[in-house]
C-alpha positions as CSV (number, residue, x, y, z in Angstrom):
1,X,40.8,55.7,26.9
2,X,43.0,56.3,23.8
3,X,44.0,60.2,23.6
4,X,45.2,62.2,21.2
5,X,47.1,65.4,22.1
6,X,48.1,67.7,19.0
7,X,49.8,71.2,20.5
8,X,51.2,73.8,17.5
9,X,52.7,76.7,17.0
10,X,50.7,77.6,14.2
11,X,47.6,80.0,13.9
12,X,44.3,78.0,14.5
13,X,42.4,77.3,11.8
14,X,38.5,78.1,12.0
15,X,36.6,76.5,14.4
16,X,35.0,74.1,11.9
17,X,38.2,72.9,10.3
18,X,39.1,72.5,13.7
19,X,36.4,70.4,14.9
20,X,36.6,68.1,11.4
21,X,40.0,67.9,12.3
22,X,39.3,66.4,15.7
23,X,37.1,63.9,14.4
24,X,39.3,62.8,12.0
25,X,41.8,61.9,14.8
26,X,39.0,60.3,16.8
27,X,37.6,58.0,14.3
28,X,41.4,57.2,13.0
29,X,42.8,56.4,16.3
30,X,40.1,54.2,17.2
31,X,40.5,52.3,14.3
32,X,44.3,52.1,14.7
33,X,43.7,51.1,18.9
34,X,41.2,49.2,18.4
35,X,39.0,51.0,20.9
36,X,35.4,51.8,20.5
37,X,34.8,55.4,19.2
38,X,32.9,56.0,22.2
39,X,36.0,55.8,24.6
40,X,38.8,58.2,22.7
41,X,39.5,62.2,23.6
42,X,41.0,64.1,21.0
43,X,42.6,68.0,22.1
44,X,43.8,70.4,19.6
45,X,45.5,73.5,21.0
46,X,47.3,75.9,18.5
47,X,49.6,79.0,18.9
48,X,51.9,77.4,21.4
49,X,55.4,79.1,21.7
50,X,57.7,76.3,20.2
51,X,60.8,75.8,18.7
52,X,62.3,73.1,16.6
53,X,66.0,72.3,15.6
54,X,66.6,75.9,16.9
55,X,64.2,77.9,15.1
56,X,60.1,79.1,15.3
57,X,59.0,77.8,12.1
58,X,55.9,76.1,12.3
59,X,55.7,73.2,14.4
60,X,53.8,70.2,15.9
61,X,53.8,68.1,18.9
62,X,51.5,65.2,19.3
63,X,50.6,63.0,22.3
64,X,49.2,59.5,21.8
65,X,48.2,57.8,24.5
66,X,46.4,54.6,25.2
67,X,45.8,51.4,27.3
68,X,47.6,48.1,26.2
69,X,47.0,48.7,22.5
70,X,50.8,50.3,21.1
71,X,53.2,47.8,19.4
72,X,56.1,48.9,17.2
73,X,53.8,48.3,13.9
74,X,51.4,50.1,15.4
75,X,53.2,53.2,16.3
76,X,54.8,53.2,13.1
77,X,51.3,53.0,10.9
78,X,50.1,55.8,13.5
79,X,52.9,58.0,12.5
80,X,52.6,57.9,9.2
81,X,48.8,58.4,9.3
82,X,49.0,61.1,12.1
83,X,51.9,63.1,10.7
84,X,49.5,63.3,7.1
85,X,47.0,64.2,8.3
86,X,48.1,67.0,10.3
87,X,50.4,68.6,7.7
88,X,47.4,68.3,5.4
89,X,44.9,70.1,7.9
90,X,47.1,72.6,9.9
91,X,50.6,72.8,7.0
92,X,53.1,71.7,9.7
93,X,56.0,70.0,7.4
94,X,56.0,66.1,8.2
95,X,59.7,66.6,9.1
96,X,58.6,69.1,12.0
97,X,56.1,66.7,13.7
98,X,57.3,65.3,16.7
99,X,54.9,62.3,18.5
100,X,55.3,61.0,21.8
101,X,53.6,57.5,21.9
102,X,52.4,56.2,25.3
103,X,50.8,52.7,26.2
104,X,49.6,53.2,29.7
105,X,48.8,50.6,32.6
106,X,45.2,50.3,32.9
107,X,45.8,51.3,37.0
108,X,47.0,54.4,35.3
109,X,44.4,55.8,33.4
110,X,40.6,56.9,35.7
111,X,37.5,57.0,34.2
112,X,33.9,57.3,35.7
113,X,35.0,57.1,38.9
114,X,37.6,54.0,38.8
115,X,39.7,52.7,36.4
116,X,40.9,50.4,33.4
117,X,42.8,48.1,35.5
């Protein structure tokens, strides 16, 4: 059930950095959650039309989504980490990395036919 979202207006990078990239997120978010591996969606989607503060410089906006697990010292460790490691793979400057944390209602979130709560 945890997601991760990543949408950029940069040039993707090749499909393998992407995918390593993806897996990265996967195995870090589930650590951070404290969801099995086996449950979390990571998305990557690059050459978005963005702006920030006004200009098209590269940019980054991240979704993190996730069922009952988010607390403010949570959230904070997950930016940190999440805001690395996607300057480091994709050079979006930390300081234009926007993410949008969201701790969903199990109700809210389907899966296999039902859902989480």
């Amino acid at each position: 059930m945890p997601l991760i979202t990543v949408k950029s207006s940069v040039a993707s990078p090749d499909k393998t950095a992407v995918e390593t990239l993806l897996k990265n997120l996967s195995a870090s978010l589930a650590k951070h959650t404290g969801k099995p591996e086996s449950y979390v969606m990571t998305a990557f989607e690059s050459e978005v039309p963005m702006t920030f503060g006004g200009t098209t410089d590269p940019v980054c906006y991240i979704e993190i989504k996730s069922v009952g697990t988010m607390s403010p010292d949570k959230t904070k460790s997950m930016s940190q980490d999440f805001c690395q490691t996607i300057s480091g793979a994709i050079g979006v400057p930390t300081n234009r990395i926007y993410i949008e944390f969201n701790d969903a209602k199990g109700y809210m979130w389907g899966w296999n036919s039902s859902t989480f709560g």
